[in-house]
CHARMM internal coordinates of N, CA and C (Angstrom, degrees):
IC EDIT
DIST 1 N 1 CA 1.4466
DIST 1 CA 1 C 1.5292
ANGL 1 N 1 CA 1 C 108.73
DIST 1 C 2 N 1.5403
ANGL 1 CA 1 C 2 N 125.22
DIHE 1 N 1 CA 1 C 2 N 145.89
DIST 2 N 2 CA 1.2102
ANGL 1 C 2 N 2 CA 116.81
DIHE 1 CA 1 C 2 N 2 CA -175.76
DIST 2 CA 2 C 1.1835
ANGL 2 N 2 CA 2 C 95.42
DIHE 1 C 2 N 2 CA 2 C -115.38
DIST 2 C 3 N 1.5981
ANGL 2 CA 2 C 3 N 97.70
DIHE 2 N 2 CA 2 C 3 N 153.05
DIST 3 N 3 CA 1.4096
ANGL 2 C 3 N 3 CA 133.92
DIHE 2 CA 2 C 3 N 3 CA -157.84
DIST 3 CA 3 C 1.7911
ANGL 3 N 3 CA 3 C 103.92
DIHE 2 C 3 N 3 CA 3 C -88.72
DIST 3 C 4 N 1.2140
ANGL 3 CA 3 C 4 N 110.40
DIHE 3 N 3 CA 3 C 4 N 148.90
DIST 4 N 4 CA 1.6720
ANGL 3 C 4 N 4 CA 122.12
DIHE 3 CA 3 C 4 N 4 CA -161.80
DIST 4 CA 4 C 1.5511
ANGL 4 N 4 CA 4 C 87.97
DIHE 3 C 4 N 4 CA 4 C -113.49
DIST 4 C 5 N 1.4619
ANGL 4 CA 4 C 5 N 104.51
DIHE 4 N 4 CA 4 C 5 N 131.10
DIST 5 N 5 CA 1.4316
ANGL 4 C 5 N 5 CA 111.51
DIHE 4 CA 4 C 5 N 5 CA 166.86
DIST 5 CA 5 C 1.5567
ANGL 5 N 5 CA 5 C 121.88
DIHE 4 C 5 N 5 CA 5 C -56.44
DIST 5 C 6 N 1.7355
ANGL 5 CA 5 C 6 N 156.07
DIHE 5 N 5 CA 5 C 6 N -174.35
DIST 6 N 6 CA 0.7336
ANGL 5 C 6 N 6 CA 142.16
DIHE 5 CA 5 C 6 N 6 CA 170.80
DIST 6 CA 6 C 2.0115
ANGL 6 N 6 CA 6 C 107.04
DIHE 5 C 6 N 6 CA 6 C -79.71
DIST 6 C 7 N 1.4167
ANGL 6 CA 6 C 7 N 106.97
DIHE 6 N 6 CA 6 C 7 N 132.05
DIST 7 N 7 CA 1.0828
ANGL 6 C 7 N 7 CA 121.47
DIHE 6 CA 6 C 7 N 7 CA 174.46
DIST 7 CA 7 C 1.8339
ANGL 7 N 7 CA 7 C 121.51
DIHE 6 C 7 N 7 CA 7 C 85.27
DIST 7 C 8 N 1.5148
ANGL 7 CA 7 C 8 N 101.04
DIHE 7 N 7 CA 7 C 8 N -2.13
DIST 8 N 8 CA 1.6876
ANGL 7 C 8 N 8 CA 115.04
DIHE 7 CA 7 C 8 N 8 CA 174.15
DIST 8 CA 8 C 1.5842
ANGL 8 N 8 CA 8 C 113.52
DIHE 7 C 8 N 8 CA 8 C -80.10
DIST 8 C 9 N 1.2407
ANGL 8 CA 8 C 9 N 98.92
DIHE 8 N 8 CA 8 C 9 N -0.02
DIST 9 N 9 CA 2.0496
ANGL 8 C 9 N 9 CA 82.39
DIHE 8 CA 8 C 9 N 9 CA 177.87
DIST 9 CA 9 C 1.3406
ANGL 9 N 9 CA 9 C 88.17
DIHE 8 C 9 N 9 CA 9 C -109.49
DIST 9 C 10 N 2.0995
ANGL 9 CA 9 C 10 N 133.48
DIHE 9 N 9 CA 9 C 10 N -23.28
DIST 10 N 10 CA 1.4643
ANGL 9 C 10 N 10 CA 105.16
DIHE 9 CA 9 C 10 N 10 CA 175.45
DIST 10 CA 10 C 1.2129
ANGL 10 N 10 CA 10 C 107.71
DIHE 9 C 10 N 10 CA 10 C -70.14
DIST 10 C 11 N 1.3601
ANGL 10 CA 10 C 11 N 143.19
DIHE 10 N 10 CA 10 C 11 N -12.20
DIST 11 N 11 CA 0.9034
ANGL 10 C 11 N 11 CA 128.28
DIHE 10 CA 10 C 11 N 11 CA -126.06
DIST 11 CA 11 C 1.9562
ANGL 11 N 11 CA 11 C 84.38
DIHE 10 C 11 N 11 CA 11 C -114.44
DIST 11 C 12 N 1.0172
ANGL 11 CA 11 C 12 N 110.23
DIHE 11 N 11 CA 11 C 12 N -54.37
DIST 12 N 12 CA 1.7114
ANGL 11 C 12 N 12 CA 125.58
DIHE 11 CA 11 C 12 N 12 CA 168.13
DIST 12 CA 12 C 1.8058
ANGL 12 N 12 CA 12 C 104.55
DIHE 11 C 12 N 12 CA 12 C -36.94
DIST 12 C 13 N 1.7466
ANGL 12 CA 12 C 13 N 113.23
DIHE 12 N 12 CA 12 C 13 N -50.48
DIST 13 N 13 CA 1.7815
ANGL 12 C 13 N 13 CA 119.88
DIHE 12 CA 12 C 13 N 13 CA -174.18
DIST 13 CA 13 C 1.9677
ANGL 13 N 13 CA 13 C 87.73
DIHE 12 C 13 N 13 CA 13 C -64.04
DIST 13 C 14 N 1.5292
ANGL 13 CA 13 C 14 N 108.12
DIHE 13 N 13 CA 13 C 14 N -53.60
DIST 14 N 14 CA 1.4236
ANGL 13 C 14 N 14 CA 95.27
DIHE 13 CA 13 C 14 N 14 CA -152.52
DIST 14 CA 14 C 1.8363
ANGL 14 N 14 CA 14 C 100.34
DIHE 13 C 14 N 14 CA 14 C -51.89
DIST 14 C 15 N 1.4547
ANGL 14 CA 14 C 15 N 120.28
DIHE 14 N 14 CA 14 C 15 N -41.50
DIST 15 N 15 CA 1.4719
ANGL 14 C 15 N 15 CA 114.47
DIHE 14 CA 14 C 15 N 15 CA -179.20
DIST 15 CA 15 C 1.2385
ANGL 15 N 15 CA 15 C 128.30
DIHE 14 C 15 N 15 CA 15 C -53.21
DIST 15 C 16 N 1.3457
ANGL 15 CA 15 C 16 N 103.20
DIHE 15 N 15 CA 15 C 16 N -19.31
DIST 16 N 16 CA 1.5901
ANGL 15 C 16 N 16 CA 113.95
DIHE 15 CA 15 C 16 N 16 CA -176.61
DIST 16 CA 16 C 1.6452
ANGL 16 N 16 CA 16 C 108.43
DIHE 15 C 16 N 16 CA 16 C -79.11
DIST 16 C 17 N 1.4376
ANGL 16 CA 16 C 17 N 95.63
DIHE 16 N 16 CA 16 C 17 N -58.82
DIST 17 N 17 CA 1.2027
ANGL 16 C 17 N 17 CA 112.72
DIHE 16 CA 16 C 17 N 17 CA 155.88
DIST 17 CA 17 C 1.5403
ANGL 17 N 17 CA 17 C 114.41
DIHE 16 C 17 N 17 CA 17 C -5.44
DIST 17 C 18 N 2.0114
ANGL 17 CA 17 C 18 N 107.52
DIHE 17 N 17 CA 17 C 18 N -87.00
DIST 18 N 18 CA 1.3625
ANGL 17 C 18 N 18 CA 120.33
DIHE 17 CA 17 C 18 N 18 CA -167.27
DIST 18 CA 18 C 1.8670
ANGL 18 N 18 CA 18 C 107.89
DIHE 17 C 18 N 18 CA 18 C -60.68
DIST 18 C 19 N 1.4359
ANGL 18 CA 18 C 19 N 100.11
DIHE 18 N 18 CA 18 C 19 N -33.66
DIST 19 N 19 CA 1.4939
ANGL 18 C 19 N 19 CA 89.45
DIHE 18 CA 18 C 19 N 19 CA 164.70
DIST 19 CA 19 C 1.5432
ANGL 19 N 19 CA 19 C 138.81
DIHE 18 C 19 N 19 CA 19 C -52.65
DIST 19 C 20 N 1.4653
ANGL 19 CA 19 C 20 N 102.40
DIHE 19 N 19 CA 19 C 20 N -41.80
DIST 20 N 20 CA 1.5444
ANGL 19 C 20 N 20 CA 123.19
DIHE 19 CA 19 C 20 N 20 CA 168.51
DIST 20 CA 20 C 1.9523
ANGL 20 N 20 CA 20 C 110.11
DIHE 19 C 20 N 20 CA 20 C -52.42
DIST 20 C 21 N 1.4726
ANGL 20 CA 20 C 21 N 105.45
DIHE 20 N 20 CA 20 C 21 N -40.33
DIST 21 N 21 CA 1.1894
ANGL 20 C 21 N 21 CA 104.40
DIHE 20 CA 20 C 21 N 21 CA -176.06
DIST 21 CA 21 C 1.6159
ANGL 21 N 21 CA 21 C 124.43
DIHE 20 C 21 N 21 CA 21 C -89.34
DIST 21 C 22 N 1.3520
ANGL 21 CA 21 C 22 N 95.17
DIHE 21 N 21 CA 21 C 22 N -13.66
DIST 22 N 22 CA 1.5568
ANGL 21 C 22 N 22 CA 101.74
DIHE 21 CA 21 C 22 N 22 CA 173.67
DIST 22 CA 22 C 1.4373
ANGL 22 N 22 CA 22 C 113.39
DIHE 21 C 22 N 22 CA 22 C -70.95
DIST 22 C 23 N 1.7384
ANGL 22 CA 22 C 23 N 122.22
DIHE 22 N 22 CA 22 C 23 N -28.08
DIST 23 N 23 CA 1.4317
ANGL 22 C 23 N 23 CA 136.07
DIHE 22 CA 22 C 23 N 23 CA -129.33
DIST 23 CA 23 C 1.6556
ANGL 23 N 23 CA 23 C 82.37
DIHE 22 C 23 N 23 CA 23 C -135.76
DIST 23 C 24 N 1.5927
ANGL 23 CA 23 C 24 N 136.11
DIHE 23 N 23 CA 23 C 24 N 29.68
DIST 24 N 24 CA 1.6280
ANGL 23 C 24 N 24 CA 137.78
DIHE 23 CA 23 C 24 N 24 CA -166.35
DIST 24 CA 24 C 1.4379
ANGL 24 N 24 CA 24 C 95.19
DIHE 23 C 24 N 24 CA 24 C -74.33
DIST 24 C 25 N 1.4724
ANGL 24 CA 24 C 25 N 122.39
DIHE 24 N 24 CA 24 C 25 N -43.16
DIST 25 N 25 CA 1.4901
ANGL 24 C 25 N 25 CA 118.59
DIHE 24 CA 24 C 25 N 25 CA -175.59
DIST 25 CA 25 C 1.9846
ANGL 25 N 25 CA 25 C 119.77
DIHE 24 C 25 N 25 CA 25 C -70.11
DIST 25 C 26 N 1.2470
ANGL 25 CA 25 C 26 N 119.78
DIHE 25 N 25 CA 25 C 26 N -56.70
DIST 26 N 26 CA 0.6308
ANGL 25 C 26 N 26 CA 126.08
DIHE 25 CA 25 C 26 N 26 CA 153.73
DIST 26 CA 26 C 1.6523
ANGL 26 N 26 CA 26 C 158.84
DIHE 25 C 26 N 26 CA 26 C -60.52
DIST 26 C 27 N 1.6747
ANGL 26 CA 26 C 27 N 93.96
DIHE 26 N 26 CA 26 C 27 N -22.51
DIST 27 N 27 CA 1.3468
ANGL 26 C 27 N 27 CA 83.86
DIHE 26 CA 26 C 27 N 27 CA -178.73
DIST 27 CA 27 C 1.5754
ANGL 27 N 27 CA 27 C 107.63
DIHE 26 C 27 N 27 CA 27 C 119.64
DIST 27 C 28 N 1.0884
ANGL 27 CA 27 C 28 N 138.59
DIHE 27 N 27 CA 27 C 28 N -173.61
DIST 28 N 28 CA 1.6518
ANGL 27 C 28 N 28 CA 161.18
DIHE 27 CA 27 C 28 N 28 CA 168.25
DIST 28 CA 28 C 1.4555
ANGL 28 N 28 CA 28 C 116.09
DIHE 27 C 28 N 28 CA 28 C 172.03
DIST 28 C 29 N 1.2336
ANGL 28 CA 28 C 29 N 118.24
DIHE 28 N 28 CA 28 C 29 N 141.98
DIST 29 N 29 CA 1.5409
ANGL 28 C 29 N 29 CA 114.14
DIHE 28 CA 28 C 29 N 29 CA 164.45
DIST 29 CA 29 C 1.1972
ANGL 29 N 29 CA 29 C 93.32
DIHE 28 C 29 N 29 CA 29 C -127.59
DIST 29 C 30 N 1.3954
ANGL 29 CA 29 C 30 N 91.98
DIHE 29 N 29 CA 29 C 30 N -178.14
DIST 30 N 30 CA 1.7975
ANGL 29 C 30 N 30 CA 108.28
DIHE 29 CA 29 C 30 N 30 CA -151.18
DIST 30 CA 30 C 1.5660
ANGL 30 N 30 CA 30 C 110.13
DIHE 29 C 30 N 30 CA 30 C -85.61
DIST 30 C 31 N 1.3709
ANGL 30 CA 30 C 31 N 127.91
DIHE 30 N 30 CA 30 C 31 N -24.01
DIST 31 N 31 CA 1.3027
ANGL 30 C 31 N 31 CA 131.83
DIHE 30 CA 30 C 31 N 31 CA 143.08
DIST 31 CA 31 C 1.3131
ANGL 31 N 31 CA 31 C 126.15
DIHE 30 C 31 N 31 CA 31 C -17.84
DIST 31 C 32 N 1.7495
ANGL 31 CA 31 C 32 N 101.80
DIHE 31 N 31 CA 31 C 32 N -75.20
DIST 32 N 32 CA 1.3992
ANGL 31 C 32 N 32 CA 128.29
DIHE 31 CA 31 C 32 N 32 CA -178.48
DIST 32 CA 32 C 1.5867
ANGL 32 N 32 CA 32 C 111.20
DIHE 31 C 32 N 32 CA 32 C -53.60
DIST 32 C 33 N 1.7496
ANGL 32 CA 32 C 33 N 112.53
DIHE 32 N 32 CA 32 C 33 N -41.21
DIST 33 N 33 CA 1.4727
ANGL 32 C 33 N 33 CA 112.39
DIHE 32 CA 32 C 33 N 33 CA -167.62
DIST 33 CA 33 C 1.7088
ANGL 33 N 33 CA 33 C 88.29
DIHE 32 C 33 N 33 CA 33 C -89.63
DIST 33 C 34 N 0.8328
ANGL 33 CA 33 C 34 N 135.20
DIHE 33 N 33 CA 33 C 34 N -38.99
DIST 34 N 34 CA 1.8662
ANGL 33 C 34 N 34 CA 129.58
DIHE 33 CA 33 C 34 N 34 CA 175.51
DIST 34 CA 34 C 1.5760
ANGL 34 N 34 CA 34 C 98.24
DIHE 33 C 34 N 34 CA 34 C -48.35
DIST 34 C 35 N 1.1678
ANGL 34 CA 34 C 35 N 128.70
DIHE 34 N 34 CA 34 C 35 N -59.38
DIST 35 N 35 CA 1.2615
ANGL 34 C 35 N 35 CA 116.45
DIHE 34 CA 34 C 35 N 35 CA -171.40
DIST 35 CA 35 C 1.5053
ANGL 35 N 35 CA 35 C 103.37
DIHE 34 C 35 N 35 CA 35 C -65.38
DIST 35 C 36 N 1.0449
ANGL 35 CA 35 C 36 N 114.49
DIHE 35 N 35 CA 35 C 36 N -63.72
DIST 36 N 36 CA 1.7969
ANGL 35 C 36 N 36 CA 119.53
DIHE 35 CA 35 C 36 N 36 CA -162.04
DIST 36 CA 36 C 1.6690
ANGL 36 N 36 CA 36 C 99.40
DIHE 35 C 36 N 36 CA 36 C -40.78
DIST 36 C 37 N 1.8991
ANGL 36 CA 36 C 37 N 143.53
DIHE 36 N 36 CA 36 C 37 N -47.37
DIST 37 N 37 CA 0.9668
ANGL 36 C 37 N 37 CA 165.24
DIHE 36 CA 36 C 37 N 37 CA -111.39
DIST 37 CA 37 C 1.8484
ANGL 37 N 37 CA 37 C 92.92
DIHE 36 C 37 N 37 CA 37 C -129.97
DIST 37 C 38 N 1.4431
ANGL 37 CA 37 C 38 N 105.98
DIHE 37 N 37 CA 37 C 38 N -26.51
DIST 38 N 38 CA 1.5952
ANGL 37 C 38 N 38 CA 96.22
DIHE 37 CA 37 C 38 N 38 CA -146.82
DIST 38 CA 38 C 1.8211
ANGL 38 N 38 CA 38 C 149.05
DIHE 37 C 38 N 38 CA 38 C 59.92
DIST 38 C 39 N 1.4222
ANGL 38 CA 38 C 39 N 84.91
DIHE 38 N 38 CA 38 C 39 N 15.18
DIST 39 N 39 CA 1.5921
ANGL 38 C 39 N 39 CA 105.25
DIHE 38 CA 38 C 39 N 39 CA 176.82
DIST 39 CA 39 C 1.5970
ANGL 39 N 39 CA 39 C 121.08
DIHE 38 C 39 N 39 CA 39 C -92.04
DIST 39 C 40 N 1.7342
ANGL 39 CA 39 C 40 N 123.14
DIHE 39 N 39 CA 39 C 40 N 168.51
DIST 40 N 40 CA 0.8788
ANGL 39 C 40 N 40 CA 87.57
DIHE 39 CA 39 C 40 N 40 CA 173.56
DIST 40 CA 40 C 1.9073
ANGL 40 N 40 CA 40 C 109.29
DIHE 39 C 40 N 40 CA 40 C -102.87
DIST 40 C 41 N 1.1880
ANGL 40 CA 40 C 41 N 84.25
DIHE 40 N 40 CA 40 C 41 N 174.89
DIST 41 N 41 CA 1.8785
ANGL 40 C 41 N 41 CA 101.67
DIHE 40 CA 40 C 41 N 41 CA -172.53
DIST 41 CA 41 C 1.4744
ANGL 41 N 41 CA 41 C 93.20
DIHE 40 C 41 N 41 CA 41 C -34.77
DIST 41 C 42 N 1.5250
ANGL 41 CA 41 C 42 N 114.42
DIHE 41 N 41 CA 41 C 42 N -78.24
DIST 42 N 42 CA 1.1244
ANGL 41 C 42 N 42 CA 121.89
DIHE 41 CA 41 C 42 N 42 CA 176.24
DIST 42 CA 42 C 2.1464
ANGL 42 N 42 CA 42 C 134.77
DIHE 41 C 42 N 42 CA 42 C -4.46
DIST 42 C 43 N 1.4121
ANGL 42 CA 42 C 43 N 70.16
DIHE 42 N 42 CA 42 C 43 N -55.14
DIST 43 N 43 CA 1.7630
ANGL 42 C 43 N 43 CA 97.54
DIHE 42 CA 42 C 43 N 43 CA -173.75
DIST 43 CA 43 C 1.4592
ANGL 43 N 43 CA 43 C 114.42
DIHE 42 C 43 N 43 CA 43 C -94.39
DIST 43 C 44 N 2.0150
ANGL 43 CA 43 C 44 N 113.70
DIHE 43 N 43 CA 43 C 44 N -5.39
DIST 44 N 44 CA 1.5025
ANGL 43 C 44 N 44 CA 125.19
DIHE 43 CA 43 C 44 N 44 CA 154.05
DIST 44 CA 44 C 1.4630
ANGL 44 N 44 CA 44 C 111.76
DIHE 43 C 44 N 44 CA 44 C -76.91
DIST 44 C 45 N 1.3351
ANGL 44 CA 44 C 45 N 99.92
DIHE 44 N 44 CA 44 C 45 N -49.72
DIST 45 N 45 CA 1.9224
ANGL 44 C 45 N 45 CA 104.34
DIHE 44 CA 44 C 45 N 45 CA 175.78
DIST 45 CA 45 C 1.3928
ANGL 45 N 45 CA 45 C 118.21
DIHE 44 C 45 N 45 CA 45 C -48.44
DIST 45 C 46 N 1.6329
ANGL 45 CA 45 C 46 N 126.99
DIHE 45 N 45 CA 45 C 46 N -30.35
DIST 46 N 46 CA 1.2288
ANGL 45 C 46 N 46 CA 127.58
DIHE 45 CA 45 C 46 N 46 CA -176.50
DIST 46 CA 46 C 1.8326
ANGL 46 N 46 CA 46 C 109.81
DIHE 45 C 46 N 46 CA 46 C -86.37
DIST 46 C 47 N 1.0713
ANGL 46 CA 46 C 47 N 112.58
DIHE 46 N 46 CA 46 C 47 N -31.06
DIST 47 N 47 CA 1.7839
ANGL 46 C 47 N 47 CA 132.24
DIHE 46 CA 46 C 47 N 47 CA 172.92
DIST 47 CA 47 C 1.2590
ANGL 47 N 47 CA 47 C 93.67
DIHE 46 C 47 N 47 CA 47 C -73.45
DIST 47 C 48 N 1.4487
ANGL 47 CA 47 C 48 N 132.93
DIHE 47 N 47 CA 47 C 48 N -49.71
DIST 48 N 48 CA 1.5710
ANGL 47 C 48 N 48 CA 122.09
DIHE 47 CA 47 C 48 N 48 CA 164.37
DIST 48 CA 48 C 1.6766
ANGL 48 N 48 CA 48 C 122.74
DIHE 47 C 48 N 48 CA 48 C -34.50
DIST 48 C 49 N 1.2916
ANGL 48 CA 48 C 49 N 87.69
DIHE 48 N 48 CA 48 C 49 N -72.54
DIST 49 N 49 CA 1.4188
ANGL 48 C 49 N 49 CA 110.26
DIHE 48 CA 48 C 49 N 49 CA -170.27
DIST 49 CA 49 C 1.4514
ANGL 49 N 49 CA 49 C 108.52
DIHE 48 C 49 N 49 CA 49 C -43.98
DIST 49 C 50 N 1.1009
ANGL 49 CA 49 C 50 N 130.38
DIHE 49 N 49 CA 49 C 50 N -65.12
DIST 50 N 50 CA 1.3945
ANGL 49 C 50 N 50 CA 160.21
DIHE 49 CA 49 C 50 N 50 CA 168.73
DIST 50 CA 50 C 1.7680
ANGL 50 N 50 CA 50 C 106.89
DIHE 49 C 50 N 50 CA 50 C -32.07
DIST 50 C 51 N 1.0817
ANGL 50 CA 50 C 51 N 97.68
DIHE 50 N 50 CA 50 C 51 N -55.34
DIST 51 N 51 CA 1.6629
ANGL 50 C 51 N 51 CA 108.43
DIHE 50 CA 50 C 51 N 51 CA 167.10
DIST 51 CA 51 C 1.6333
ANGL 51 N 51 CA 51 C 119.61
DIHE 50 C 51 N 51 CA 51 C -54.43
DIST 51 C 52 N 1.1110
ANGL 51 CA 51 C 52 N 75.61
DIHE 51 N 51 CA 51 C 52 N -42.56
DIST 52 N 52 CA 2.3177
ANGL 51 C 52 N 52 CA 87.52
DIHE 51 CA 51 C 52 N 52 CA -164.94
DIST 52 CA 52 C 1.7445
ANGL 52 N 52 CA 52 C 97.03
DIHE 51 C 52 N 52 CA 52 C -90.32
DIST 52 C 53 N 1.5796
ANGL 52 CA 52 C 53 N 107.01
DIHE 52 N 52 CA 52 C 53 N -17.40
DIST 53 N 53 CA 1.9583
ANGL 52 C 53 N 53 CA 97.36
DIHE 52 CA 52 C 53 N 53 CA 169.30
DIST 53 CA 53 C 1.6898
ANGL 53 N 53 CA 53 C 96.39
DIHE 52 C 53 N 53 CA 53 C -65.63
DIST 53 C 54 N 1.2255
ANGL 53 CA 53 C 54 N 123.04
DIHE 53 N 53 CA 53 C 54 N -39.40
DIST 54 N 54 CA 1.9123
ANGL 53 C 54 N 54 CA 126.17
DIHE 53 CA 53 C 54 N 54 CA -139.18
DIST 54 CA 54 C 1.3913
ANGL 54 N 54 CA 54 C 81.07
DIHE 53 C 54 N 54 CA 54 C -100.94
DIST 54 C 55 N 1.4063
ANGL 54 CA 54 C 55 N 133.15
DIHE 54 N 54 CA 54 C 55 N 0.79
DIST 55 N 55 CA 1.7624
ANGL 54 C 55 N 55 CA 130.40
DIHE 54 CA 54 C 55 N 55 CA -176.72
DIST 55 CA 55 C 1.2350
ANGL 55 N 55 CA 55 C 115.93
DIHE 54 C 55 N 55 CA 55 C 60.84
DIST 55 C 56 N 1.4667
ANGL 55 CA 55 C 56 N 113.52
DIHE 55 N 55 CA 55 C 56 N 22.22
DIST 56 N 56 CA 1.5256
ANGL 55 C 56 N 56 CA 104.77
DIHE 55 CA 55 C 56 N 56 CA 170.70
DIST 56 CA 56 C 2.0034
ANGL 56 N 56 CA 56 C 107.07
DIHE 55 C 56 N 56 CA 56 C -88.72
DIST 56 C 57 N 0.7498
ANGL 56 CA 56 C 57 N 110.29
DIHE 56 N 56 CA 56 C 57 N 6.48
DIST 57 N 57 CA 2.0179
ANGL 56 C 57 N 57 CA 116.82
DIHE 56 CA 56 C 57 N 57 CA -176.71
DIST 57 CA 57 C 1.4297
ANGL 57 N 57 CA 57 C 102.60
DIHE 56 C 57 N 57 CA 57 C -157.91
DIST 57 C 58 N 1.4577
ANGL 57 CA 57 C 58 N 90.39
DIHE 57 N 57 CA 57 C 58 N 143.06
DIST 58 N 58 CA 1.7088
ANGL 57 C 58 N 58 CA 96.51
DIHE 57 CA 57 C 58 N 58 CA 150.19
DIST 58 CA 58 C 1.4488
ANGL 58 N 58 CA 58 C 86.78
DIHE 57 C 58 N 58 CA 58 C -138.79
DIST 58 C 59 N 2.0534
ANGL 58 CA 58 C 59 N 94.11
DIHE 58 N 58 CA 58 C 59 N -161.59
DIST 59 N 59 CA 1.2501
ANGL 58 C 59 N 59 CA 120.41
DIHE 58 CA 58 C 59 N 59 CA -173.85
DIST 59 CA 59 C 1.5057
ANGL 59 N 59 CA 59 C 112.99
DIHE 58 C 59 N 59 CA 59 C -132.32
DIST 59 C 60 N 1.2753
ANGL 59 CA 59 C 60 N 113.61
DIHE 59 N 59 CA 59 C 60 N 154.75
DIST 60 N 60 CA 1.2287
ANGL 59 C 60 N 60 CA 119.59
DIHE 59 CA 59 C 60 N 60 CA -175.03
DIST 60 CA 60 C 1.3299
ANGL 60 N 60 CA 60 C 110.21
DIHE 59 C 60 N 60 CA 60 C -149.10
DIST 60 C 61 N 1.0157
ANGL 60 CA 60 C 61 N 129.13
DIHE 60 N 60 CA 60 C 61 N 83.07
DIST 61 N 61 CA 1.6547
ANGL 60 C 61 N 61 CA 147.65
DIHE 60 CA 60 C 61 N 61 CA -160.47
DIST 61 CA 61 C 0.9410
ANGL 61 N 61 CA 61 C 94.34
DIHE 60 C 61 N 61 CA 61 C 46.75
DIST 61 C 62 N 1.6472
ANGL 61 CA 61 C 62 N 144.70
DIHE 61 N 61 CA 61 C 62 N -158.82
DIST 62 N 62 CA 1.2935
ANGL 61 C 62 N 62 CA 138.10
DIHE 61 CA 61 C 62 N 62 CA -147.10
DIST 62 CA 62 C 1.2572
ANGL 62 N 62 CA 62 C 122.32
DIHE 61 C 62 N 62 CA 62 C -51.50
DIST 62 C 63 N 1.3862
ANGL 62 CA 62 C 63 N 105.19
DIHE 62 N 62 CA 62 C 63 N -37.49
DIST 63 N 63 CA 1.2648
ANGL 62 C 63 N 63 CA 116.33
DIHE 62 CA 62 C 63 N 63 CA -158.91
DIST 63 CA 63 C 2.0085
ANGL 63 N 63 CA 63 C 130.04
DIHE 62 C 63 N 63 CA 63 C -79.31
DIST 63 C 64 N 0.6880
ANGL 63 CA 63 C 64 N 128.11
DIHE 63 N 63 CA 63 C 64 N 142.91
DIST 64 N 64 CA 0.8837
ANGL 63 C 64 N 64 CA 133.50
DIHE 63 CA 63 C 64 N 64 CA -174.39
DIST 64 CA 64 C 1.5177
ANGL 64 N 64 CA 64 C 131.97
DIHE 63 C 64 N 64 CA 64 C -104.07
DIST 64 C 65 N 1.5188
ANGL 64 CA 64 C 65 N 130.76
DIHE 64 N 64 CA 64 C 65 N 119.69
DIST 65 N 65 CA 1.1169
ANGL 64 C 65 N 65 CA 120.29
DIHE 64 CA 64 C 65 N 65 CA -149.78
DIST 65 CA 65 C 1.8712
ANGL 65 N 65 CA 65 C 107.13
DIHE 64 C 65 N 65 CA 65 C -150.52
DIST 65 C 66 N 1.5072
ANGL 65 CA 65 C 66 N 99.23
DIHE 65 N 65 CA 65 C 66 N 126.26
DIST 66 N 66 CA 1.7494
ANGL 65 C 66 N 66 CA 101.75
DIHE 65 CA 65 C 66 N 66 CA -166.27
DIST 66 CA 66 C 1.3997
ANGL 66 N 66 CA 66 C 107.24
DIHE 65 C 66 N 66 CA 66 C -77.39
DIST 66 C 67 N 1.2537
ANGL 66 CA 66 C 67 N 134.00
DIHE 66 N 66 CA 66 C 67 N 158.09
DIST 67 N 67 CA 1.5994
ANGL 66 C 67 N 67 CA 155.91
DIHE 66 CA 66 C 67 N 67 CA -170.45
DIST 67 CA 67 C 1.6206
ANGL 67 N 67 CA 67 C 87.87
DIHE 66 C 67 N 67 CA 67 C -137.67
DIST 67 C 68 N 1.6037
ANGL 67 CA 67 C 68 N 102.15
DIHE 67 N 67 CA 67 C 68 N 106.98
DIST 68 N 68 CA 1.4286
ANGL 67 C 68 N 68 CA 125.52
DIHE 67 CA 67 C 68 N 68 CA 160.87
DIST 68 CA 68 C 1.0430
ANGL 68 N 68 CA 68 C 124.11
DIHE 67 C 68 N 68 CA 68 C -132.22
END
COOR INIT
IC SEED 1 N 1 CA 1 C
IC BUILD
């Protein structure tokens, strides 16, 4: 697994983040925010996850949706 410089994985959650908040009506899934971000899916699902422990996101069938 490769290693994140200091401050590149907040910095990767905060983008996910602004994606979640652009997308409040509708929704995002982790596909959609991997592409939009250029990441992979994989490494959105974990910035997901991570979000919706600290209660800033949950999910609601695919979709994904920020709590701000």
């Amino acid at each position: 697994m490769a290693r994140l410089h200091k401050g590149e994985g907040e910095n990767k959650q905060k983008r996910v983040a602004n994606v979640l908040k652009g997308n409040d009506l509708a929704g995002v899934t982790e596909s959609e925010t991997a592409d939009l971000l250029g990441l992979e899916r994989r490494t959105v699902n974990n910035y997901l996850r991570s979000l919706e422990k600290s209660g800033k996101a949950k999910k609601k069938g695919r979709a994904w949706f920020g709590i701000f």
